[in-house]
N, C-alpha and C positions, 0 to 999 in steps of 0.2 A: 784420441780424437773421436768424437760421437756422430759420427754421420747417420744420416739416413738410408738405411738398408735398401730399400727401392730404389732410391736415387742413386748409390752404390751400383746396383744391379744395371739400369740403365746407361752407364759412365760409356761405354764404348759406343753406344748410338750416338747420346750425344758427344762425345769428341769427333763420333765421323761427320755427325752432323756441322758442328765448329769450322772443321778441317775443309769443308763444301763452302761454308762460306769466305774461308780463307782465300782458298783457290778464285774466286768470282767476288774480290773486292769492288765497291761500287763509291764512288766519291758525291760528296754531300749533295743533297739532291735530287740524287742519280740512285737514290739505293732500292730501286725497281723489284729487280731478283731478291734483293733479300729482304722487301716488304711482304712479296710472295711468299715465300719462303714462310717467314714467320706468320703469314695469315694463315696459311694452310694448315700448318704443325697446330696452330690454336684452335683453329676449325675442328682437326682430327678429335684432337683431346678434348671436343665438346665446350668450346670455350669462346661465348660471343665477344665480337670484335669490333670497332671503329676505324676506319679507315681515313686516310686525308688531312689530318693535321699536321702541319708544318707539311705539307706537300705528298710527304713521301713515309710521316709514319702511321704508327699502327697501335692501340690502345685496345686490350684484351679487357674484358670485363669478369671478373669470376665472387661471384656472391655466395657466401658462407653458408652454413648452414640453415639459417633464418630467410635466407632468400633475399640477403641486403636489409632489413627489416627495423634491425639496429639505424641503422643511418650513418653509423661509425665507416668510416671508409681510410684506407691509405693506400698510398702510390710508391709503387718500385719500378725505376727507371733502368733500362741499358740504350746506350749508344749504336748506332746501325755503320755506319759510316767511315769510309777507308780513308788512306792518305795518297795526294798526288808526288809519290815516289818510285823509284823502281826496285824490287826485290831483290837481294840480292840469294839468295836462298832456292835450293835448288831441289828440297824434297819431293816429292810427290806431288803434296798438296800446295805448294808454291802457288802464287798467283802466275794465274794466266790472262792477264792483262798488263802489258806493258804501259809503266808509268802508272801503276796502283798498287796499293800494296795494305794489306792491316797490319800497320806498324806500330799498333797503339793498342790493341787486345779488342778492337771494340767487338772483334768475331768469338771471341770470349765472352765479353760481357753480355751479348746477346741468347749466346748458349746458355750461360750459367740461368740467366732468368727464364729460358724456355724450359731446364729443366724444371728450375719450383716453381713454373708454372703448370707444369705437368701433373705435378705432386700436388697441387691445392686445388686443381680439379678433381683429381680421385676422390681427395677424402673433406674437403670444405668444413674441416675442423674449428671453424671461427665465426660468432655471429659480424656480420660488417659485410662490407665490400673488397676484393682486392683490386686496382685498377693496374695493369700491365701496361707501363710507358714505352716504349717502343724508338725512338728518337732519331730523327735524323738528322745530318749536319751539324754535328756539334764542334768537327778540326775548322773550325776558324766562321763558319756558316752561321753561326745563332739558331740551332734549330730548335733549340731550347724555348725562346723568347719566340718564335713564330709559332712554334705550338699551342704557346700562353695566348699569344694574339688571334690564334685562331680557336681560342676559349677552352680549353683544354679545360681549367679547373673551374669552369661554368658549366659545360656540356659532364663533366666528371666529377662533382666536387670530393675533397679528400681533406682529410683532417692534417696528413702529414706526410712528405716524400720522402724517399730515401735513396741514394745513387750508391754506384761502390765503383771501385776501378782497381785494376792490378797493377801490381808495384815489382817492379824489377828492383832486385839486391837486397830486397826484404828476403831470408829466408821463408821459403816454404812449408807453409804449416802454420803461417804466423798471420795474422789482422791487424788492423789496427783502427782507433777511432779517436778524436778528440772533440771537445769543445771550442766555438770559436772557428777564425780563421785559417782554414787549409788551404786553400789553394787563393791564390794571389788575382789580384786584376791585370787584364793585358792589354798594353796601350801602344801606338806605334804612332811616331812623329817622323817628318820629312822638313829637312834641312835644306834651302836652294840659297848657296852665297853666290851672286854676283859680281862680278868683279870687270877686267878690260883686259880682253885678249890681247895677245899679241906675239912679239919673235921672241923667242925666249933666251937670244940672246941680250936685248936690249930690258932688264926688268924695269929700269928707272921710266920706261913707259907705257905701262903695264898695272892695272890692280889684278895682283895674281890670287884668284880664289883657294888657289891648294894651300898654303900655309895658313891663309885664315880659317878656312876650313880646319885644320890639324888642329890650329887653337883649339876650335871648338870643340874639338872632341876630346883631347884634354880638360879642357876647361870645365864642362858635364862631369867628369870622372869626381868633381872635386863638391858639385852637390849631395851625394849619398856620405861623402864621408864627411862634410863638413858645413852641412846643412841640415842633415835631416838626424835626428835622438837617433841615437846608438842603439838605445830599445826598439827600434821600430825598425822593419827589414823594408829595401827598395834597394830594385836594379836600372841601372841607367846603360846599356850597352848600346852604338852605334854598330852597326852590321852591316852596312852596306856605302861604299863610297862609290859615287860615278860621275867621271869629267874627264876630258879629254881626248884626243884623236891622234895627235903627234909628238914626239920626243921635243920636237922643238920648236913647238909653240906652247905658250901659255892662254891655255881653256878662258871663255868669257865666265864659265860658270860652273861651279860641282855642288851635287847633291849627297848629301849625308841622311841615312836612313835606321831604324832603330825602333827596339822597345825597351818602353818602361813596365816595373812590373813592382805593384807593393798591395799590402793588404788592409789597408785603411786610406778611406778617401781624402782626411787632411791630407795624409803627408803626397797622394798622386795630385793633389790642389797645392803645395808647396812647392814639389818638383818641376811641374806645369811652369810654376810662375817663375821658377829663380832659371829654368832654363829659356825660355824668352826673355830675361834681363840679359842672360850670359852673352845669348848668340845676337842680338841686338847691340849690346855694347862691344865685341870684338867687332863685329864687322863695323861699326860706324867709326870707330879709332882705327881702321887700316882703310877707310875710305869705301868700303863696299857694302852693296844692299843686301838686303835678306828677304827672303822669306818662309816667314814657319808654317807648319802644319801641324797639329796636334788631336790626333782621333782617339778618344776614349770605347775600346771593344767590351768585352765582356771584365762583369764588375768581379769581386774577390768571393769565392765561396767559402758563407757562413754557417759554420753546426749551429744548432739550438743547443743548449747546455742538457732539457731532460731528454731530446733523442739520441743526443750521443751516447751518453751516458746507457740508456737505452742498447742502441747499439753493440758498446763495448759490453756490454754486459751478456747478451746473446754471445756473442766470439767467446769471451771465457767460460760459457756451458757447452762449447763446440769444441775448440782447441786448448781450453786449460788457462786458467787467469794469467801465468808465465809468459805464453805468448798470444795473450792480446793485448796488442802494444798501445799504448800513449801514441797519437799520430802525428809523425812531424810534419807540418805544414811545410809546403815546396810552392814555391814561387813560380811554378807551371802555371796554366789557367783552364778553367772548365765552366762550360755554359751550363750547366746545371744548378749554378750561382744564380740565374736568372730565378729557375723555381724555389732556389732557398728564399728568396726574395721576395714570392709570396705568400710562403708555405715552411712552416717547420719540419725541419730535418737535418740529414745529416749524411754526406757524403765519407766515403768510408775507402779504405786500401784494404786490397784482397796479396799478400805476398806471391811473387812470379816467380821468386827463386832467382839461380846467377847463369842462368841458361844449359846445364846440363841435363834437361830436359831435352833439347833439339835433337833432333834424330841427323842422321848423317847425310849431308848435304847440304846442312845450313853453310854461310856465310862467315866469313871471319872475323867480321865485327864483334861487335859485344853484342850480348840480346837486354840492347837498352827501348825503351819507349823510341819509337821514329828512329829508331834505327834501319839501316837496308837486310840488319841479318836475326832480327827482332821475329820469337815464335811464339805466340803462348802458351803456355803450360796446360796441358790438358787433365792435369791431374788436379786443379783446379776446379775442376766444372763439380763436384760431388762436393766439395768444400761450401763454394758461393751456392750454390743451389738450397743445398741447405742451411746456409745463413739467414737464405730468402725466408725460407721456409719459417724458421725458429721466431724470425722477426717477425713475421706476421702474427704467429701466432700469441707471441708475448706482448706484442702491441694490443691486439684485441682485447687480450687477458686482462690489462692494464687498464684498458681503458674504460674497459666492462665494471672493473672497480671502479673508476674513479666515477663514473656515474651511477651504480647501484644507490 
């Protein structure tokens, strides 16, 4: 593995620095301290800043050796933002706010890019710009798309972004990147069948919503497998059912709740449609109303074919072409699909390992993504740092050809 020595050498600052932010998670919005935090650290390192997009983030500016001059510019993105959970994890550095938690790395992804940002102020080995995205609200908030809106790549313009995220069960040591669709769209629908309460001794007068309901969510099961090309991936999961108050009555009404999640907009315009046919035609054959709801959130995040490529190809001068893997798309969702959306790039998996990494007093869970017993690997932060690092400069290099 070819790291960079500096950034090697600094690894223990920034894991303490990580482990600070761990402890004082902040939920979307809300990420105050750790806007501070990272304004400060960028200030230190001689590194002018932006503050206030999408609320709460923070956009470092770091100009190459030319002084920006080129006009060449690209964007490397981390996430600020905790989950509203409670930790289960009892080390040290534990959160100390009940009902928050960084169950998702993003106090990792913020380190990792504070270190090479560290490192491309020192030595500004690149004529271009780098821009430092900073991000907040990305668990369910769109901070992504508020940043866009509040001009992000007007006030910054950049030729191309790049995100990364770590990957629990990926072996340690390993990357990965692809082309195309990684990460899925995330869409949540709400289910209200009406029906006619009543004794729940007496059904015959009574339209009972609990079994029309059960239809339905049966009946959904039967669109992914037998609606939608076998080649093309989509989940239809109900997750939430709520009606009634007592054993022996039957409810006027229950709600069915749920996400859909695929990585191509036909088939979430297919899904849409055959499941308003379904829940429309059970309820009016058992005599009960409906109403749907169907919110489209954040869309599927797309690689460009030559940043991935790109990408994967910096990992294999880092960690060995053996392990920089082919990236398998996961049907999770990430708002940084917003900026694929107007900007070439390419979101990328940093390996977390199977959590024998956690020091003693973690949790008994697994150390999955949103998990309660979820740490990040701090052995990580010299790896991604230096990923930054590599990429930026091979990007420049590249680009520097393509327009000589």
């Amino acid at each position: 593995m070819k790291l960079i020595d500096s950034i090697v050498h600094q690894s223990a600052e920034m894991a303490a620095l990580r482990r600070d932010i761990h402890a004082h998670p902040e939920l979307a919005y809300e990420e105050f301290r750790t806007a501070d935090l990272v304004a400060q650290k960028l200030t230190e390192w001689g590194i002018g800043l932006h503050r206030g997009l999408g609320g709460t983030g923070v956009v470092g500016i770091v100009p190459g050796r030319d002084g920006g001059a080129s006009g060449r510019a690209i964007g490397l993105r981390a996430d600020m933002d905790a989950l509203p959970m409670q930790e289960f994890n009892t080390f040290d550095h534990a959160s100390q706010h009940p009902g928050k938690m960084h169950a998702c790395g993003h106090d990792g992804h913020t380190t990792m890019l504070l270190a090479a940002a560290r490192h491309l102020a020192q030595h500004r080995d690149f004529d271009g710009t780098v821009y430092l995205i900073f991000q907040p609200a990305e668990e369910g908030g769109g901070g992504a798309r508020r940043m866009i809106e509040d001009g992000l790549f007007e006030r910054f313009p950049m030729d191309a972004v790049f995100g990364m995220h770590n990957w629990p069960g990926m072996a340690a040591g390993t990357m990965a990147a692809g082309a195309g669709p990684v990460m899925a769209s995330t869409n949540e629908f709400r289910i209200t069948v009406q029906g006619k309460g009543g004794h729940a001794a007496m059904p015959h007068m009574v339209i009972d919503p609990v079994p029309v309901a059960c239809q339905i969510v049966l009946a959904l099961q039967t669109i992914v497998s037998r609606n939608v090309k076998p080649i093309d991936s989509a989940v239809v999961s109900v997750t939430m059912m709520h009606g009634g108050e007592a054993s022996n009555v039957v409810p006027d009404a229950l709600e069915l709740r749920g996400t859909v999640r695929c990585f191509r907009v036909e088939v979430l315009d297919l899904v849409q449609q055959r499941m308003e046919q379904i829940v429309h035609g059970i309820c009016q054959a058992a005599g009960a109303t409906v109403q749907f709801h169907f919110q489209r959130n954040y869309p599927a995040t797309v690689n460009t074919t030559a940043e991935a490529a790109l990408a994967r190809a910096v990992m294999a001068d880092i960690v060995g072409a053996e392990h920089a893997l082919l990236q398998e798309p996961s049907l999770a969702a990430e708002d940084f699909a917003y900026m694929l959306q107007a900007k070439p790039g390419a979101y990328v998996f940093i390996a977390n390992g199977d959590g024998e990494h956690r020091e003693a007093g973690h949790g008994l869970g697994p150390c999955n993504l949103h998990n309660p017993s979820y740490d990040f690997n701090d052995n990580l932060i010299p790896l991604g740092a230096t990923y930054w690092v590599r990429l930026v400069q091979r990007w420049f290099a590249q680009a520097g050809t393509e327009t000589a």
